[in-house]
C-alpha positions in Angstrom: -4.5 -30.7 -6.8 -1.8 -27.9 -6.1 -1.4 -24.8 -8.0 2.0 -24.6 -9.8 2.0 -28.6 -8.9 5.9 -28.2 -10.4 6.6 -25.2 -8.9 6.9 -21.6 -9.7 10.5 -21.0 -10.9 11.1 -20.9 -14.4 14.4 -19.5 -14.1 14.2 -15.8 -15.0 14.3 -14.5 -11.0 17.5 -16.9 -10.7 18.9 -15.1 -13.8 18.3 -11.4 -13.1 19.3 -11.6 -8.9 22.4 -13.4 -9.9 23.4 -10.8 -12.1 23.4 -7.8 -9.9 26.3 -6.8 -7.9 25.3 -4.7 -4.2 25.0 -1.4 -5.4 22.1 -2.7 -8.3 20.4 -4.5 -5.5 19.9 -1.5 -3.3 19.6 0.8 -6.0 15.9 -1.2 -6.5 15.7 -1.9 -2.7 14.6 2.2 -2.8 13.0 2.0 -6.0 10.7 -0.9 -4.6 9.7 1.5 -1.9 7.2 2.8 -4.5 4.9 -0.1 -4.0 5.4 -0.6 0.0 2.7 -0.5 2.2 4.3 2.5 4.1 5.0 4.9 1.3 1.2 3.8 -0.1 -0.2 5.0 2.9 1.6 8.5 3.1 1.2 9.3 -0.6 -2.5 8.7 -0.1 -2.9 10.1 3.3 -1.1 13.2 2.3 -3.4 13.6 -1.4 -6.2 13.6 0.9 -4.9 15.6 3.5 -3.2 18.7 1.0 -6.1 17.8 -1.7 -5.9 19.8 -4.6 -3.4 22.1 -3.3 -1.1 18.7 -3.3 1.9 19.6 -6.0 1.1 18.5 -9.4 -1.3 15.6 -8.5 -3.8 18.0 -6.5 -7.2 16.8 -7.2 -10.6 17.4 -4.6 -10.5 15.7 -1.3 -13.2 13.1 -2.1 -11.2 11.8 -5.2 -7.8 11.4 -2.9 -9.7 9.4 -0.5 -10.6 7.3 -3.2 -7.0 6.7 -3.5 -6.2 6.4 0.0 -8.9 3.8 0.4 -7.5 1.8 -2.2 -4.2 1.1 -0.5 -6.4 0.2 2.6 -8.2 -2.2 0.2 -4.8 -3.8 -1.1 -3.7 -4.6 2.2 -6.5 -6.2 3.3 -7.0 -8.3 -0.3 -3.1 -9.3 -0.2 -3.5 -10.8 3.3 -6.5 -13.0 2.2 -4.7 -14.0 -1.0 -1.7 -14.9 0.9 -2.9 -17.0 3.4 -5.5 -18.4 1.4 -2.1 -20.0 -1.4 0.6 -20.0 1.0 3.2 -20.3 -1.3 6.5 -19.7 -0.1 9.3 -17.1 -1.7 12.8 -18.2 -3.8 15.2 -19.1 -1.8 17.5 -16.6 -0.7 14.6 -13.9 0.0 15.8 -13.8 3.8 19.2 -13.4 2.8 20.5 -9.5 2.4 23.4 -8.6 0.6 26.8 -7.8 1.9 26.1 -4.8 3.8 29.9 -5.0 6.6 30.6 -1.9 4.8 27.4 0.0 5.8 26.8 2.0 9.5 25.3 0.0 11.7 22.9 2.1 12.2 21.0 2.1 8.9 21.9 -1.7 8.5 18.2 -3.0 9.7 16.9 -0.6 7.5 18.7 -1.5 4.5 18.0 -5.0 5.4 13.8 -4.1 5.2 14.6 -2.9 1.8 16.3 -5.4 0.3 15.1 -8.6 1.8 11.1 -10.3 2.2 9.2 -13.0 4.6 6.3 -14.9 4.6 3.8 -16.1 1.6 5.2 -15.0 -1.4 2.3 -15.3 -4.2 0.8 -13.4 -5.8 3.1 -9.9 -5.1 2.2 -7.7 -2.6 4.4 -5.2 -4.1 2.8 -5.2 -7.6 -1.0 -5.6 -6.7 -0.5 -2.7 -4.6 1.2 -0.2 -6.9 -0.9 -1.3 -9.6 -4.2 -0.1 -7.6 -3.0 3.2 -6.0 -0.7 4.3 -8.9 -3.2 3.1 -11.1 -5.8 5.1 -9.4 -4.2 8.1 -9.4 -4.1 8.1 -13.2 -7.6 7.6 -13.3 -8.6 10.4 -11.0 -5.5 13.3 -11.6 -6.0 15.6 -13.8 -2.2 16.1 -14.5 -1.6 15.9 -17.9 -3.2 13.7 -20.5 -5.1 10.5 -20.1 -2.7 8.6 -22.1 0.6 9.8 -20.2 -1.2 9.7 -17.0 -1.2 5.9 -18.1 2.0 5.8 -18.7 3.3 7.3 -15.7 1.6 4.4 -13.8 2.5 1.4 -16.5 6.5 2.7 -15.9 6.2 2.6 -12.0 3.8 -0.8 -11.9 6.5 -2.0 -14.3 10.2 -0.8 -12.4 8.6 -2.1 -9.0 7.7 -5.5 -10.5 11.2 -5.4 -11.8 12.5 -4.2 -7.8 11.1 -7.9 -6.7 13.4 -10.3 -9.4 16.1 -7.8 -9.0 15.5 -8.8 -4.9 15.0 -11.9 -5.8 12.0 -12.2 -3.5 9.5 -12.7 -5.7 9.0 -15.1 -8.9 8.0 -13.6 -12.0 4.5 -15.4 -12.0 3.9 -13.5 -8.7 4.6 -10.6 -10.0 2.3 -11.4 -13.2 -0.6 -12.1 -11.0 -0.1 -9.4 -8.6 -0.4 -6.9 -11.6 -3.6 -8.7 -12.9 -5.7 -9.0 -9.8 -4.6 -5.0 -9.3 -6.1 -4.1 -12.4 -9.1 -5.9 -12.1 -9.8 -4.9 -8.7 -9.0 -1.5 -9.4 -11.3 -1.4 -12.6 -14.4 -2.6 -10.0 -13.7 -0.3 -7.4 -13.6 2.5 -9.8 -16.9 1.6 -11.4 -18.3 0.6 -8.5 -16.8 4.4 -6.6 -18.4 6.2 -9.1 -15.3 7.0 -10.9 -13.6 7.6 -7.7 -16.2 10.1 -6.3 -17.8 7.3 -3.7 -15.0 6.7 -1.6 -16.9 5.4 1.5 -18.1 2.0 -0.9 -13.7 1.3 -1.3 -13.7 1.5 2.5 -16.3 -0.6 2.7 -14.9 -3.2 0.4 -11.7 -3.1 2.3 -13.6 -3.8 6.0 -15.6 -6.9 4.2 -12.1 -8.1 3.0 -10.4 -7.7 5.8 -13.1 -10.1 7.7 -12.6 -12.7 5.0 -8.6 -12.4 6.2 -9.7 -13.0 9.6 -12.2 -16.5 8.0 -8.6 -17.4 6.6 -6.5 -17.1 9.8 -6.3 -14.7 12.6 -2.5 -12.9 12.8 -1.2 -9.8 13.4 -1.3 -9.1 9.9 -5.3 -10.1 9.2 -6.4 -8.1 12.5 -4.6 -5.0 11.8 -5.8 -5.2 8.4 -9.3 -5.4 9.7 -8.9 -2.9 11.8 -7.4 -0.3 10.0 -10.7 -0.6 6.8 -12.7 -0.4 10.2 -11.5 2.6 11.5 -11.1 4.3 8.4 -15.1 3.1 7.2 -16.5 4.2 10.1 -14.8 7.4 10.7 -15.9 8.7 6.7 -18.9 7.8 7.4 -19.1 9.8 10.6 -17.8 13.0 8.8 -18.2 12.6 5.1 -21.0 15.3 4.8 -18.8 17.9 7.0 -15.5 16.7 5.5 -14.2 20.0 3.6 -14.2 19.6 -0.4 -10.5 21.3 -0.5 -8.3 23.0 2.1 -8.9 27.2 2.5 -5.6 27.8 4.3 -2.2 26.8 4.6 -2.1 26.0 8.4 -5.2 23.7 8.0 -2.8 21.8 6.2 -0.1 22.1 8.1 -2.6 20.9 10.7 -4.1 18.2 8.8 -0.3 16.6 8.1 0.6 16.6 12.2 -2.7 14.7 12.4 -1.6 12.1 9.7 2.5 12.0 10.9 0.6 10.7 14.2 -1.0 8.2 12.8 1.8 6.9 10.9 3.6 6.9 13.7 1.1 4.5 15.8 0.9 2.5 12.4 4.8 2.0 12.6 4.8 1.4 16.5 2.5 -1.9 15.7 4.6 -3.0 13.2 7.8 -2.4 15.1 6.1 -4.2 18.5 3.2 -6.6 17.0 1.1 -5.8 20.6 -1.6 -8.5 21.1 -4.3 -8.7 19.0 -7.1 -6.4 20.4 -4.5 -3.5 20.6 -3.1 -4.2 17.1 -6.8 -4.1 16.0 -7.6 -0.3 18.1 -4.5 0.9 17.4 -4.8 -0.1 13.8 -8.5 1.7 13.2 -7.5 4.9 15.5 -4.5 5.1 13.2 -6.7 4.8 9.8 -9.3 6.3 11.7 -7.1 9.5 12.4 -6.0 9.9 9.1 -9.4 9.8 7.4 -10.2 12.8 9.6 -7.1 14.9 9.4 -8.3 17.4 7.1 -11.6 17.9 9.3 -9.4 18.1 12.5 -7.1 19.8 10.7 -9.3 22.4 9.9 -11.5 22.7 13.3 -7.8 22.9 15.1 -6.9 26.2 13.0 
């Protein structure tokens, strides 16, 4: 029996992406940048890395990993829930807008923004945002606990929108995506000790990232895999000489060179796809790395 024998349209992505002229459609092309794996990974890496002297949302070094590890988590859950449905996106999702007008030079990138591939349920976008924005409310300590909440319910909500407004997403992926966030983020908070056991995240991140390799072995599944290994096995290595919150400025400093490398090998595999046993190193030395920036970025200072 299939899920959604009948299919998953009922009519409201259809209604809001035909609505929207250009400029609305990039507009939330940006604004769904919230809930992309890229901009997941530096907001994490660089809580972890500035800790509590991190503007606004500085909290101690053990909590940020917490948060770090959960977008390492979502990427390796995602891949497993994708492949394991395979459901396609709404037609169109391929298709950017008109972009003639735009330098040719920021074209491809505008393109990434606004446009999606592959399996398209549940949301990638949404299950994601859900369990790193999400966990940052729980572990802050900006403001109250209820407007903490609602900081994270408005962006969950305006990047959920960002995928109709795309039209790259139906609204039960969307739905789902949220859900299975929230429920996986409730367990790996319980389960972290309120976010104060990062290492057990990690770990649920290299177990799911195995599962994605049971599913199907691609690019996506091994780099997954690789990066929860890297990033598991380097905490572990230097969790108990891992310093509790940065004592200087240039540690910092230090600590962010570390991380803009290892963003930059992450985007190299992306941009190349190298075979699989180099997607899988490159993919732990670059979660490996930034695990350890703050220790390396103290030792280099």
């Amino acid at each position: 029996m299939r899920l959604f024998p009948n299919g998953r349209s009922v009519g409201v992505t259809d209604a809001i992406h035909g609505a929207v002229e250009w400029p609305v459609v990039l507009l939330f092309g940006l604004v769904t940048q919230l809930g992309d794996g890229w901009f997941l990974f530096v907001l994490g890496g660089a809580l972890f890395v500035a800790g509590e002297a991190f503007p606004v949302l500085g909290i101690d070094r053990r909590r940020a990993l917490f948060v770090f590890g959960l977008a390492l988590t979502y990427v390796a859950v995602i891949g497993v829930l994708k492949g394991f449905f395979g459901l396609g996106r709404p037609p169109g999702a391929m298709e950017p807008p008109d972009l003639a007008w735009v330098p040719a030079a920021l074209a491809p990138l505008l393109e990434r923004f606004t446009t999606a591939e592959g399996p398209g349920f549940p949301s990638g976008h949404a299950l994601g945002t859900t369990m790193v924005w999400g966990g940052l409310a729980l572990v802050v300590e900006w403001g109250s606990a209820r407007q903490r909440a609602v900081g994270a319910a408005g962006v969950i909500a305006l990047v959920s929108l960002s995928r109709l407004v795309l039209g790259v997403h139906y609204l039960v992926d969307v739905v789902v995506g949220t859900a299975v966030g929230l429920v996986l983020l409730g367990a790996l908070y319980r389960s972290a000790d309120g976010g104060t056991e990062p290492g057990r995240v990690l770990g649920v991140a290299v177990v799911s990232g195995t599962v994605g390799l049971l599913t199907g072995v691609t690019f996506d599944s091994v780099a997954a895999t690789g990066g929860a290994v890297g990033g598991w096995v380097v905490w572990r290595a230097v969790a108990d000489s891992m310093p509790a919150h940065p004592t200087n400025r240039e540690e910092i400093l230090a600590g962010f060179a570390v991380l803009a490398g290892a963003g930059v090998l992450f985007g190299a595999l992306e941009a190349f796809e190298p075979p699989l046993v180099l997607a899988f190193a490159g993919a732990a030395l670059a979660a490996g790395g930034a695990v350890g920036a703050p220790l390396l970025g103290e030792r280099a200072v």
